[in-house]
N, C-alpha and C positions, 0 to 999 in steps of 0.2 A: 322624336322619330316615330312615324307612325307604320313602317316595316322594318325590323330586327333580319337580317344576314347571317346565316352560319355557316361552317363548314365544316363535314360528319363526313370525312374520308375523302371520297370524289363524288358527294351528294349535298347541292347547296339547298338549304332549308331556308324558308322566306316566312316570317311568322309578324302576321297584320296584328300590333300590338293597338287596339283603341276597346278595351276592357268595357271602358264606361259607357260606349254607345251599342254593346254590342257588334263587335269589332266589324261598323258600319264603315261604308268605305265612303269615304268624299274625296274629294279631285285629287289634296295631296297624296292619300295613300292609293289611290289609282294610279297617279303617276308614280308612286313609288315602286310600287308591284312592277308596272311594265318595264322600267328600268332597270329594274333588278333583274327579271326575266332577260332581258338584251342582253346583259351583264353575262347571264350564265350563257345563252347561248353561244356566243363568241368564246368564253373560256372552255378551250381543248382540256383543263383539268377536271371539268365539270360535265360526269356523264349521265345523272340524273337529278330534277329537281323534287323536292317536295314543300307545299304552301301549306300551311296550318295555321293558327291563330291563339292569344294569348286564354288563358282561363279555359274553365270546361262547360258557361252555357252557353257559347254561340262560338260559332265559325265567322259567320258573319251574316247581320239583318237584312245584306242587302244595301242599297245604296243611303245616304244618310240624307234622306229628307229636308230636315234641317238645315243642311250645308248646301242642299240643291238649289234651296229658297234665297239664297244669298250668293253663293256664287255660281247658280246657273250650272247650265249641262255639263258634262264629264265630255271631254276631247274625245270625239271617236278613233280618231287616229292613235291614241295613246293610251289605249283601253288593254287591258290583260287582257281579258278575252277574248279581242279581236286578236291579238296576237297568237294567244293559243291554240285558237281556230282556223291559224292561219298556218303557215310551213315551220311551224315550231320543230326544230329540228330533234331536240333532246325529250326523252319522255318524264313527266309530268305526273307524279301523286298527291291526291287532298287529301292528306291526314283530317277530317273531319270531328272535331273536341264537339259539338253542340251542334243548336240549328244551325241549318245552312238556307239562308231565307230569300227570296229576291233574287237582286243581283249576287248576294252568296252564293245560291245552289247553282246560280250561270256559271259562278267561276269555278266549279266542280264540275260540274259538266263540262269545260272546257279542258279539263285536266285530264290526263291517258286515262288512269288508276283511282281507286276511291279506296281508305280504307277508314271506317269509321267508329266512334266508340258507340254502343248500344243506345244510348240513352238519346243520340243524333235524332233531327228531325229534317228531312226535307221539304220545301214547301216554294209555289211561283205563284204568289199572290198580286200581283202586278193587277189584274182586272180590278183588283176593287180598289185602286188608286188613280184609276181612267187610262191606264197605260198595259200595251203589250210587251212581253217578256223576249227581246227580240234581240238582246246580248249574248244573247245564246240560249234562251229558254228554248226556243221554237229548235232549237236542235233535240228536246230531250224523246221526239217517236226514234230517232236514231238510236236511243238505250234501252226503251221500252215499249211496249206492245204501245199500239195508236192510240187504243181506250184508253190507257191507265194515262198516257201522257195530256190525252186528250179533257180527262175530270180534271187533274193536276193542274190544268192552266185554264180552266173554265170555271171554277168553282175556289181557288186560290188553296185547296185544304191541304195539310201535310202528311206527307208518309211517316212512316217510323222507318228508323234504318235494320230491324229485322224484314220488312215489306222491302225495300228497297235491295235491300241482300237477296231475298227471296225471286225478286224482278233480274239480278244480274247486274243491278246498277252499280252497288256497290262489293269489291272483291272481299273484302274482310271485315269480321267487326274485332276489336279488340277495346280493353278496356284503357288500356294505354296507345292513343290511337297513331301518335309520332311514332314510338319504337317500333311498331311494328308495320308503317310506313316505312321508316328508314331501314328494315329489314328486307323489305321488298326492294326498297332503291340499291341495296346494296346486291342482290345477286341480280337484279338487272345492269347495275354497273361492272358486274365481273365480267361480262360481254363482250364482243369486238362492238365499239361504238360507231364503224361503220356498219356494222350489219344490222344494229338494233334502229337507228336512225330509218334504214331501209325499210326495216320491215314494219315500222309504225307510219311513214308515208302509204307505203304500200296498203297495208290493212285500211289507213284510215279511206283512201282512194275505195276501196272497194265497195264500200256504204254508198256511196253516190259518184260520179264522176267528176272529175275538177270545174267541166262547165257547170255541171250543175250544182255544183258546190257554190261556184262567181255569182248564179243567178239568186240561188238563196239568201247571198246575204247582201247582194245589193235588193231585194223586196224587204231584206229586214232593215236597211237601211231608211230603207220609202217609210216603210208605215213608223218605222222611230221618230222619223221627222211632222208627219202627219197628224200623228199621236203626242208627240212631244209637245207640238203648239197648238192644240185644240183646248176645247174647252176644259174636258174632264182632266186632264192632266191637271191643271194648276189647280183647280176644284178639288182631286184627291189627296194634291200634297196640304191644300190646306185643311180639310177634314183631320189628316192623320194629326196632322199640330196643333190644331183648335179639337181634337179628340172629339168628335161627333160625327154623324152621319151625313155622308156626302151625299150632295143631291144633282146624280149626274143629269144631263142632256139629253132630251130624247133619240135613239137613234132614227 
């Protein structure tokens, strides 16, 4: 089982257990996550969620390379973070244990709340694998000033999560970064769960408007597909796995 289920009151906890690769996510635990996520959304007993992962050096690397190479792209349609991006009704904490790399830091970004343990690293290194960060990278001028977001996905380098706490990105840091996720999920569960539901549609609405919300992510759509099958893609996944320097395509 590559996502562990719990349940800490009226607060289901989703913890991506793959230790060994850097709890990198391939298709199965992709589709595991979004099922789970469904799962809670539809349960009336379930007024918040929080995703975390096993061990304390990684949240997650991002997508797993190696599983890419073999079974091909991850279903957009059954993507966590298209779903959390989308009318996720229930509000949403990343307990963050370690880096959050890649497709990791997307799936943080797509989460309401951030709470993470100090020693956290953020990081959307996608360009030096011939690919844009368009699972929700390209969301991240939404949490932060344009520049900072702008180096971050131009140059692949990571923040620390006192810089990120600093930026807003992240609400908290604690050493024990679950419990006190789960202490956050729990006075937001003490809430009228219609009102909390409202008011995080609402807030989120107010960042952009819903068409423009439709426009964005059908262009992040386009260049995923664009990018996905061009040259440097396949070129960067196989660098990282032949571990040497990719020799991308001229623009």
């Amino acid at each position: 089982m590559t996502v562990h289920i719990a349940l800490f009151g009226q607060v289901r906890v989703l913890t991506i257990d793959r230790p060994a690769v850097r709890n990198a996510l391939d298709n199965a635990a992709l589709r595991a996550l979004h099922e789970a996520l469904e799962s809670a959304a539809d349960d009336p007993s379930v007024r918040a969620v929080v995703i975390t992962a096993t061990g304390s050096k990684a949240f997650s690397a991002g997508l797993d390379l190696k599983a890419l190479a073999v079974d091909g792209l991850p279903d957009p349609s059954r993507s966590p973070v298209n779903l959390l991006r989308g009318s996720f009704p229930k509000p949403v904490i990343a307990a963050v244990n370690g880096a959050a790399v890649g497709g990791g830091f997307e799936l943080v970004l797509a989460c309401d709340l951030v709470v993470a343990a100090p020693h956290a690293v953020f990081a959307l290194p996608e360009v030096s694998r011939g690919i844009a960060a368009t699972e929700g990278g390209t969301d991240l001028p939404q949490r932060v000033p344009l520049p900072v977001a702008l180096e971050m996905g131009l140059t692949g380098a990571p923040i620390t999560a006192a810089r990120a706490f600093d930026l807003g990105l992240v609400n908290a840091l604690a050493e024990d970064a679950l419990t006190a996720a789960l202490g956050l999920a729990g006075r937001i569960a003490a809430n009228s769960p219609i009102a909390v539901a409202a008011t995080k549609r609402l807030m989120r609405l107010s960042l952009v408007g819903a068409d423009a919300q439709a426009a964005n992510r059908a262009a992040n759509l386009t260049a995923t597909a664009e990018l996905a099958t061009g040259p440097d893609a396949a070129e960067g996944a196989a660098a990282f796995v032949e571990k040497r320097a990719p020799r991308w395509t001229p623009a």
